[in-house]
PABADREN-561795 format. One record per atom (N, C-alpha, C, O): residue in three letters; x, y, z. Coordinates in pm, whole numbers, plus 50000, padded with zeros to 5 digits. Layout:
! PABADREN-561795
<site type="ala" u="X" v="Y" w="Z"/>
...
***
This chain:
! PABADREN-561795
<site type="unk" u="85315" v="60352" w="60411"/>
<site type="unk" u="85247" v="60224" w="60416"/>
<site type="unk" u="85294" v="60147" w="60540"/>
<site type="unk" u="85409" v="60141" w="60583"/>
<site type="unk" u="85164" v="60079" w="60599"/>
<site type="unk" u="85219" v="59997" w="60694"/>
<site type="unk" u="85272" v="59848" w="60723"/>
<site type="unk" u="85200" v="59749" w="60704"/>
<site type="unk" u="85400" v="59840" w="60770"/>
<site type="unk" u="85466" v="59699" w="60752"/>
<site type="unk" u="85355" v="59634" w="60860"/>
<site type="unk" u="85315" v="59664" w="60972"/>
<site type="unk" u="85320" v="59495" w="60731"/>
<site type="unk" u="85241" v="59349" w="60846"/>
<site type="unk" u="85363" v="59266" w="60915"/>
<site type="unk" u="85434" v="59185" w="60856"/>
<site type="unk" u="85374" v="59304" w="61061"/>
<site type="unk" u="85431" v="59266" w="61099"/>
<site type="unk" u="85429" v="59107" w="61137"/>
<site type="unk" u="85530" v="59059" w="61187"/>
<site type="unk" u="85333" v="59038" w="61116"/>
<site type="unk" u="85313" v="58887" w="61117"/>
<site type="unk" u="85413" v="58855" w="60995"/>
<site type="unk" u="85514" v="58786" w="61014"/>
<site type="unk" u="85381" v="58910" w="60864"/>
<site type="unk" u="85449" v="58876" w="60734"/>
<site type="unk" u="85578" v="58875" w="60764"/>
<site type="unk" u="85641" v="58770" w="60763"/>
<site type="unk" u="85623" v="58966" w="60789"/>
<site type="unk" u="85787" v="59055" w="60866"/>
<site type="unk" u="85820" v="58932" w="60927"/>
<site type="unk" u="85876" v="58858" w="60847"/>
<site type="unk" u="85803" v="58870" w="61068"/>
<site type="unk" u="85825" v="58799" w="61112"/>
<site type="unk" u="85803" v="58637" w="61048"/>
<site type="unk" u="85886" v="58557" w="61090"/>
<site type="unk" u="85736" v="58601" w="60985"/>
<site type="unk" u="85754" v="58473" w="60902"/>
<site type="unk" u="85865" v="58471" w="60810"/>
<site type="unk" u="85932" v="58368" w="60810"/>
<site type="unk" u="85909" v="58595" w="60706"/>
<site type="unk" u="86037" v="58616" w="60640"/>
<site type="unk" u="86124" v="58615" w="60719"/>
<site type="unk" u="86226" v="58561" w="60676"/>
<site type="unk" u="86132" v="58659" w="60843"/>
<site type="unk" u="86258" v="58673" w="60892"/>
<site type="unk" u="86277" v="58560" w="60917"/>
<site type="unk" u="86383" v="58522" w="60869"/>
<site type="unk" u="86196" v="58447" w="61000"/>
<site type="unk" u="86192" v="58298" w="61022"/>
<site type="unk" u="86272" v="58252" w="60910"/>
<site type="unk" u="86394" v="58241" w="60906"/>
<site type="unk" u="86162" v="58220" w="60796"/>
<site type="unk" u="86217" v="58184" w="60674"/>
<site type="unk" u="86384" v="58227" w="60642"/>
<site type="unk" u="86469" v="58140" w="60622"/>
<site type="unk" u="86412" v="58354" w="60642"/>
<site type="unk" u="86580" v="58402" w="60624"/>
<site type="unk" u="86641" v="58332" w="60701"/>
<site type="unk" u="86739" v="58281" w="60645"/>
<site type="unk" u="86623" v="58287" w="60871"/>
<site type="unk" u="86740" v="58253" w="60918"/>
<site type="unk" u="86687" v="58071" w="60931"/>
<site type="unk" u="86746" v="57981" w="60991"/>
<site type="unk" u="86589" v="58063" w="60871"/>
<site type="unk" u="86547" v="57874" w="60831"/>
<site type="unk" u="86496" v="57837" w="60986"/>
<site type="unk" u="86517" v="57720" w="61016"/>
<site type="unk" u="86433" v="57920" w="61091"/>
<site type="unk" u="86399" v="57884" w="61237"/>
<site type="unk" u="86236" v="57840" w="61191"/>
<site type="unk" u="86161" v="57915" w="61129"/>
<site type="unk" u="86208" v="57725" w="61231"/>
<site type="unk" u="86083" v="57670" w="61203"/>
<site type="unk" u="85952" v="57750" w="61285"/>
<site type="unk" u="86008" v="57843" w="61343"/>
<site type="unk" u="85826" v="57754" w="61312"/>
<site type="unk" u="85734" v="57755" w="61368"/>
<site type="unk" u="85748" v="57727" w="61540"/>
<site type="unk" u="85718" v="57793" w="61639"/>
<site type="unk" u="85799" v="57620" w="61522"/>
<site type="unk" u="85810" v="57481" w="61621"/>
<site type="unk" u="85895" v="57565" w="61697"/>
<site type="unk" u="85863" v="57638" w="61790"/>
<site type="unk" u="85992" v="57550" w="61653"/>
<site type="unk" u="86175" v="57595" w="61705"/>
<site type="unk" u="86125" v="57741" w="61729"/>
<site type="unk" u="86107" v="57745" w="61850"/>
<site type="unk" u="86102" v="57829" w="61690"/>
<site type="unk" u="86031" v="57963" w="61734"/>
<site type="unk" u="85967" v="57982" w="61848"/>
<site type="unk" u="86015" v="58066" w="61925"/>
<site type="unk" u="85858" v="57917" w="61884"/>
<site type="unk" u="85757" v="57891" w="61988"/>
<site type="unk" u="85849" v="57870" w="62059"/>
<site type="unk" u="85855" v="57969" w="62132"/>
<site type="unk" u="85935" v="57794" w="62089"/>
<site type="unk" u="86004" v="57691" w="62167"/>
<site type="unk" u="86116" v="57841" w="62264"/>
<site type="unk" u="86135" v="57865" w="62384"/>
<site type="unk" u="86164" v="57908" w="62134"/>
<site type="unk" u="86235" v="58092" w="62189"/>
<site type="unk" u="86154" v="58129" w="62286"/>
<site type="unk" u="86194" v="58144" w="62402"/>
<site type="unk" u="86017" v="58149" w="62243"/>
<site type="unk" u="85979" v="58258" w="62278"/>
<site type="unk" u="85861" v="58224" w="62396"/>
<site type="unk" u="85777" v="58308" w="62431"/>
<site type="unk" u="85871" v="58085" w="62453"/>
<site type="unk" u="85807" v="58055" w="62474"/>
<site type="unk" u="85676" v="58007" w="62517"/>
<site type="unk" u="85621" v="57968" w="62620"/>
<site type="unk" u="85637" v="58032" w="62349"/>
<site type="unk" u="85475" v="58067" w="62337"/>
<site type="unk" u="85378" v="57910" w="62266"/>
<site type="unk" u="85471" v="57862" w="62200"/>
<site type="unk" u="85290" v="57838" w="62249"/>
<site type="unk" u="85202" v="57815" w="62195"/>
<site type="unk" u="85264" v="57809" w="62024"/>
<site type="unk" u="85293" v="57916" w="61970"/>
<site type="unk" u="85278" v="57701" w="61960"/>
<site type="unk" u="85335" v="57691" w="61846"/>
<site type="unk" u="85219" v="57708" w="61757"/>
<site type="unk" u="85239" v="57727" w="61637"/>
<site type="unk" u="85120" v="57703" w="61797"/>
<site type="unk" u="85011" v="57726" w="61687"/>
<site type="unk" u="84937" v="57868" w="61750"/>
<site type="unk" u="84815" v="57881" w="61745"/>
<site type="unk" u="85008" v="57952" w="61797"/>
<site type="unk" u="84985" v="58079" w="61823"/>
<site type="unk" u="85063" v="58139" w="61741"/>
<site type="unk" u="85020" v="58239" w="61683"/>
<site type="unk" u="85184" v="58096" w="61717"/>
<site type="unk" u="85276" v="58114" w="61614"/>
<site type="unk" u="85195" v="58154" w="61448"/>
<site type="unk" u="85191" v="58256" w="61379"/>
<site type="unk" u="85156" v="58060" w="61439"/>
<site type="unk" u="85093" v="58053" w="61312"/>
<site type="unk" u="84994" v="58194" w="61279"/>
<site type="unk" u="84978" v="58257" w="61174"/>
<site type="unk" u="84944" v="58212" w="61400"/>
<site type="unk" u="84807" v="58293" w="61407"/>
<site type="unk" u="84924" v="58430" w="61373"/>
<site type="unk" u="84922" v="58504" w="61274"/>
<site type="unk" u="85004" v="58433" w="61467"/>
<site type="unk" u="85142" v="58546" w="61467"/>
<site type="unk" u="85139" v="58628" w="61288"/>
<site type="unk" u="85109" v="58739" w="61244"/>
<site type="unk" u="85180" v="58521" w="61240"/>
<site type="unk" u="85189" v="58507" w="61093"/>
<site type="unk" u="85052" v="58609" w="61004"/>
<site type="unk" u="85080" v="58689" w="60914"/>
<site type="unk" u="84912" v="58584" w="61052"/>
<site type="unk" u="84831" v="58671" w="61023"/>
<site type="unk" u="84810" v="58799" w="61050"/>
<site type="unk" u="84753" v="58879" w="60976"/>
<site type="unk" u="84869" v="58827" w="61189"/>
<site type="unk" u="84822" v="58969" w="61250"/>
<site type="unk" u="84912" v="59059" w="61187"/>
<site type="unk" u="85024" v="59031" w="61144"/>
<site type="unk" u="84858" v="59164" w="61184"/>
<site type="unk" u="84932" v="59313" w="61072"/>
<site type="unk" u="85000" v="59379" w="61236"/>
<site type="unk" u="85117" v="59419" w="61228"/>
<site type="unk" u="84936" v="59389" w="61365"/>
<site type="unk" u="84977" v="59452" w="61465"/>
<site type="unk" u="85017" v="59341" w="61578"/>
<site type="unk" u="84968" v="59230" w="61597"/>
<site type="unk" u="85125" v="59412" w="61651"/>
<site type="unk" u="85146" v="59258" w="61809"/>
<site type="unk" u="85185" v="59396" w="61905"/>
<site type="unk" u="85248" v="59497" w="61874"/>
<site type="unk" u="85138" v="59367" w="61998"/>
<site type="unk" u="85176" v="59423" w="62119"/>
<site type="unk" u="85320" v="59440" w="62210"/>
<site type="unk" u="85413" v="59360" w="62209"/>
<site type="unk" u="85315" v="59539" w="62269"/>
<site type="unk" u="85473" v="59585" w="62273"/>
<site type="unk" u="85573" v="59483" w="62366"/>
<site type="unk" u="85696" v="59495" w="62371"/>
<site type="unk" u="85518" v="59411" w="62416"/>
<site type="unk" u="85564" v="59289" w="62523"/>
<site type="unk" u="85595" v="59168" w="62413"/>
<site type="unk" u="85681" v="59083" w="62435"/>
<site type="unk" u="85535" v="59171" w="62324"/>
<site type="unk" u="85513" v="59058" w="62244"/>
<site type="unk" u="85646" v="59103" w="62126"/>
<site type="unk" u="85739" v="59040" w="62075"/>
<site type="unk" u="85606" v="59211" w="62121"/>
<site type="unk" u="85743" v="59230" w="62041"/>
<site type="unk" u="85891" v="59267" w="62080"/>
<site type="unk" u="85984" v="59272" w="62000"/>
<site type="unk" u="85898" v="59289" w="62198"/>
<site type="unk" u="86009" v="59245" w="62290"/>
<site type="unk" u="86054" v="59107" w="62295"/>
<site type="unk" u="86166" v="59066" w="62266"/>
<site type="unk" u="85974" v="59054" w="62327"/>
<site type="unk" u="86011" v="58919" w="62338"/>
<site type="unk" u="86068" v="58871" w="62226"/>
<site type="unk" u="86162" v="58793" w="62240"/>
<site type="unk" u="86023" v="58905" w="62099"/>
<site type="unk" u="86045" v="58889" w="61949"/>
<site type="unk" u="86128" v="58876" w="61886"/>
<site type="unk" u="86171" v="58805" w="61795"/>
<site type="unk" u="86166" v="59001" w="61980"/>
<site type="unk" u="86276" v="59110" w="61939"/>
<site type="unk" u="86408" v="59024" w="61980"/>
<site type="unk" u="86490" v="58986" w="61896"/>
<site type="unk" u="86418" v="59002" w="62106"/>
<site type="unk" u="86534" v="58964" w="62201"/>
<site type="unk" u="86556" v="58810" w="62158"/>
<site type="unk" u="86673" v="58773" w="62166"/>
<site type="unk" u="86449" v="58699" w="62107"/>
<site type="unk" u="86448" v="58560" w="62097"/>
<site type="unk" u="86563" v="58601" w="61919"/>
<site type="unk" u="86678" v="58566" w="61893"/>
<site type="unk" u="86491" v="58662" w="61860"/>
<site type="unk" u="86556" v="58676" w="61733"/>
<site type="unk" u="86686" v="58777" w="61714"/>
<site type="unk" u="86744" v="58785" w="61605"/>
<site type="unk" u="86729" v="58861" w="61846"/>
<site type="unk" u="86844" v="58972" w="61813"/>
<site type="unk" u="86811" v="59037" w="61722"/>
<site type="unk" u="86898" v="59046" w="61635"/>
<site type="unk" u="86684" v="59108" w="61698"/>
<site type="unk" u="86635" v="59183" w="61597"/>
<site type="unk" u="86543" v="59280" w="61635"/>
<site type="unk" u="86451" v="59257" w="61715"/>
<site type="unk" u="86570" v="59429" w="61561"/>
<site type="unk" u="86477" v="59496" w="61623"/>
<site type="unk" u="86319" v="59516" w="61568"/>
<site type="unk" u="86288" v="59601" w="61484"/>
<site type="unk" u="86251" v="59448" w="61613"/>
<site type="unk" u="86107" v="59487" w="61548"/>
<site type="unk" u="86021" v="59602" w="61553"/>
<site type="unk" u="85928" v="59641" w="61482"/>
<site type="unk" u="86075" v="59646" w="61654"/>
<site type="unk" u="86037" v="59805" w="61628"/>
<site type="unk" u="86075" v="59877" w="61541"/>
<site type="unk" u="86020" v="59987" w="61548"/>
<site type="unk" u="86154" v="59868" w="61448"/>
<site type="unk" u="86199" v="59963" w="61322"/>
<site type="unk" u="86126" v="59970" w="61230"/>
<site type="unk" u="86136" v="60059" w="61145"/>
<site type="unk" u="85989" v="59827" w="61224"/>
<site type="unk" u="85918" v="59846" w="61128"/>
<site type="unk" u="85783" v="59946" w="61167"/>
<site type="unk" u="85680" v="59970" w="61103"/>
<site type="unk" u="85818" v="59984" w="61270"/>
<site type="unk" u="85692" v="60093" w="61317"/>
<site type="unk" u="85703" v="60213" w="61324"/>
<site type="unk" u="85610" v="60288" w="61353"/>
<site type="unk" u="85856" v="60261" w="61290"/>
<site type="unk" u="85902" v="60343" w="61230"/>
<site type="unk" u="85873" v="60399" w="61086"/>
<site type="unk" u="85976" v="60412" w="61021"/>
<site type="unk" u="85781" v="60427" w="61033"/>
<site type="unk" u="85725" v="60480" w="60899"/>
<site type="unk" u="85724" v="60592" w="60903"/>
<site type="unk" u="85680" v="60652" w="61001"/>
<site type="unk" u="85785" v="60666" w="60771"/>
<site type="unk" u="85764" v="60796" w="60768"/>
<site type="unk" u="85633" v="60858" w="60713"/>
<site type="unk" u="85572" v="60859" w="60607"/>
<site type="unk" u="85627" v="60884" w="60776"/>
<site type="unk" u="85415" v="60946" w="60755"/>
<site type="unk" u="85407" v="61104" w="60686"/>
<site type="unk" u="85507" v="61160" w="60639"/>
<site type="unk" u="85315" v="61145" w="60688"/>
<site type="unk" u="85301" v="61277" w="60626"/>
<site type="unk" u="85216" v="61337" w="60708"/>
<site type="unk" u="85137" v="61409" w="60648"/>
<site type="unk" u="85203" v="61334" w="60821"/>
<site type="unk" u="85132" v="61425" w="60932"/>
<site type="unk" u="85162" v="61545" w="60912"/>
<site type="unk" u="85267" v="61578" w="60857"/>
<site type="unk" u="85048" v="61649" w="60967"/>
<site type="unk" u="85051" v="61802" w="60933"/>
<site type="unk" u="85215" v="61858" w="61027"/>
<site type="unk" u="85274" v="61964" w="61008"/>
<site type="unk" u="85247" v="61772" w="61102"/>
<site type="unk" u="85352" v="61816" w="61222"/>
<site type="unk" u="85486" v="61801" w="61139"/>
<site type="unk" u="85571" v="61889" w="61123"/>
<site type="unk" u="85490" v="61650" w="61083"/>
<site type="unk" u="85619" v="61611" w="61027"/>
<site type="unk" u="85674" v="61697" w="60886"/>
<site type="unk" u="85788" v="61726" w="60848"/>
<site type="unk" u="85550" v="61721" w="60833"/>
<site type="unk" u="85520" v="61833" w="60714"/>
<site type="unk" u="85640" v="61976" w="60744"/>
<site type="unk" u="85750" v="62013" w="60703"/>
<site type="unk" u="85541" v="62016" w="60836"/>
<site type="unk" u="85588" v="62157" w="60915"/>
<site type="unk" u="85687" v="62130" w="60924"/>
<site type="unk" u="85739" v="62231" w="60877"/>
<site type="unk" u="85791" v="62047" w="60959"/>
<site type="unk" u="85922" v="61979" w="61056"/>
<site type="unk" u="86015" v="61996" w="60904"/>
<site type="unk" u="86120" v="62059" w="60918"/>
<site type="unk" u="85993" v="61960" w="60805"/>
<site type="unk" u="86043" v="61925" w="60690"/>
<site type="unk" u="86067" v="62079" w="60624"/>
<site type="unk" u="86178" v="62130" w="60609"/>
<site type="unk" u="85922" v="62148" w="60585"/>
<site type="unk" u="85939" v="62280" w="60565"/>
<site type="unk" u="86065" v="62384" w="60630"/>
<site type="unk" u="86141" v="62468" w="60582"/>
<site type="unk" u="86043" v="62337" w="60742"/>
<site type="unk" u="86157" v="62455" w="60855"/>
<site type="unk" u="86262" v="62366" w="60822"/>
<site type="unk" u="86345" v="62436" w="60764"/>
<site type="unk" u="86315" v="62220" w="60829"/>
<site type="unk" u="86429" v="62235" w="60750"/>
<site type="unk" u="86533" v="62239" w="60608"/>
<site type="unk" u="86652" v="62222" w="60581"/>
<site type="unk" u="86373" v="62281" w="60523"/>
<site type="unk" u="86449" v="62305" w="60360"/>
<site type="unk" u="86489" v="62467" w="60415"/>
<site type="unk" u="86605" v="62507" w="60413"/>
<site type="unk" u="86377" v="62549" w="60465"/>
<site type="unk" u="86395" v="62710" w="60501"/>
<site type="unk" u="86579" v="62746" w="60554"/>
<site type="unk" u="86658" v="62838" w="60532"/>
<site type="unk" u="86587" v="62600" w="60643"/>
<site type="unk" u="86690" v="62675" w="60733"/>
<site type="unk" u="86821" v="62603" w="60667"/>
<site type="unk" u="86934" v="62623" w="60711"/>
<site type="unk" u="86797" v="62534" w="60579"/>
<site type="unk" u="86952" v="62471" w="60472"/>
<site type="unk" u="86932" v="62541" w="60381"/>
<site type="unk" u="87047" v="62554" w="60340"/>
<site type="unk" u="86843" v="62626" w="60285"/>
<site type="unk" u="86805" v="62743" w="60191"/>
<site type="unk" u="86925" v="62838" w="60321"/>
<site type="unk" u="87028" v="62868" w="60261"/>
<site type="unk" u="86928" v="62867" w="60412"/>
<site type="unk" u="86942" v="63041" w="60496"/>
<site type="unk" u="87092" v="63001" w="60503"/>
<site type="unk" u="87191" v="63072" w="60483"/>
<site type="unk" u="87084" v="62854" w="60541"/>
<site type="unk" u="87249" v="62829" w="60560"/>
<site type="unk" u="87320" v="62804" w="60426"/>
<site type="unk" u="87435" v="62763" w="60418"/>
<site type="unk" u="87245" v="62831" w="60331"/>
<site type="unk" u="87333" v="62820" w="60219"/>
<site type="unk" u="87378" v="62997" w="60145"/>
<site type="unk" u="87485" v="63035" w="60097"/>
<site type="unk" u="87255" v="63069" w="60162"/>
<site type="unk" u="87326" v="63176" w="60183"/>
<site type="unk" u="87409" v="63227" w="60281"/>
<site type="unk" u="87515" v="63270" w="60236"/>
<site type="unk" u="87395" v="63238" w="60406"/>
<site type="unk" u="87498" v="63255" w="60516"/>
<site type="unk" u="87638" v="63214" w="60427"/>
<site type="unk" u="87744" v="63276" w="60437"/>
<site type="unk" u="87625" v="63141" w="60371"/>
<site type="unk" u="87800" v="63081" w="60347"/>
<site type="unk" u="87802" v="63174" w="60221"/>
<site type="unk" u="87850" v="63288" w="60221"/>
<site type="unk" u="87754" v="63121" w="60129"/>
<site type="unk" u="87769" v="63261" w="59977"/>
<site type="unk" u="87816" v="63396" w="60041"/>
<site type="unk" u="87904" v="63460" w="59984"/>
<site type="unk" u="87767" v="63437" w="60146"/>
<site type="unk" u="87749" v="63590" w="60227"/>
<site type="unk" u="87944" v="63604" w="60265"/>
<site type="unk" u="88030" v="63687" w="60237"/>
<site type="unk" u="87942" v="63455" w="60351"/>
<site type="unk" u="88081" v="63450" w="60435"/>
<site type="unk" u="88164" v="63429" w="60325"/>
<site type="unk" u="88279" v="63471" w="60331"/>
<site type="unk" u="88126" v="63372" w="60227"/>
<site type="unk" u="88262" v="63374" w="60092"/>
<site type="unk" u="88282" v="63480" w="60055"/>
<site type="unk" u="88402" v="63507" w="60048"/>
<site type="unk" u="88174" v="63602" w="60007"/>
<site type="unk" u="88185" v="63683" w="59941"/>
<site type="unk" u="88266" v="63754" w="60039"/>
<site type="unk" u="88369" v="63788" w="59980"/>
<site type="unk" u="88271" v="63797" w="60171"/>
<site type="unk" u="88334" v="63876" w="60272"/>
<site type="unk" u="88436" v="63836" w="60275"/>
<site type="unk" u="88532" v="63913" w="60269"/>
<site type="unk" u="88453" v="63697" w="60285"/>
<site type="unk" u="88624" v="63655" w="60249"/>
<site type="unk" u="88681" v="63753" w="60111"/>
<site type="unk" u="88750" v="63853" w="60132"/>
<site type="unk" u="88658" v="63728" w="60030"/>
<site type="unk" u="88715" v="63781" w="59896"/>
<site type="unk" u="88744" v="63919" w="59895"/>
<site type="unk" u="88819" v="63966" w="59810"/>
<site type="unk" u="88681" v="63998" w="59996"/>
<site type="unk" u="88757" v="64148" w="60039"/>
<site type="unk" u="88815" v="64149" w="60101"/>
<site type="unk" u="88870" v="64255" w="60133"/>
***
């Protein structure tokens, strides 16, 4: 699921009690652009730099979602296969120990 990053950013406001006003004023944008901020689900990568750096927070982590693409799938498969191989490998190396 995808984080609304307008929402994201009004909580975070709200958590550290930085107003609308006092925000705009960071980032130095349009205080009733702010507001609009608050609606959009997506912001642009300049915009969230700026975001980012006014608040010491990384906003890119919320664009970080783990998805289920046919690639990430595959990615997952090869590594249950290869912690399954490395778990015998070791059963294998114990048992050779014990002779």
């Amino acid at each position: 699921m995808e984080t609304h990053l307008g929402k994201k950013l009004k909580q975070l406001l709200r958590e550290r009690n930085i107003s609308a006003v006092k925000f705009s004023e960071m980032i130095e944008y349009d205080f009733r652009g702010v507001y609009k901020m608050f609606r959009r689900q997506h912001f642009n990568t300049s915009l969230l730099e700026k975001i980012s750096a006014a608040l010491n927070h990384d906003m890119f982590q919320y664009l970080r979602v783990e998805g289920n693409s046919p690639a990430e799938n595959k990615l997952k498969e090869k590594i249950s296969a290869l912690e399954k191989e490395i778990e015998f490998l070791k059963e294998i190396i114990q048992s050779l120990k014990k002779k």
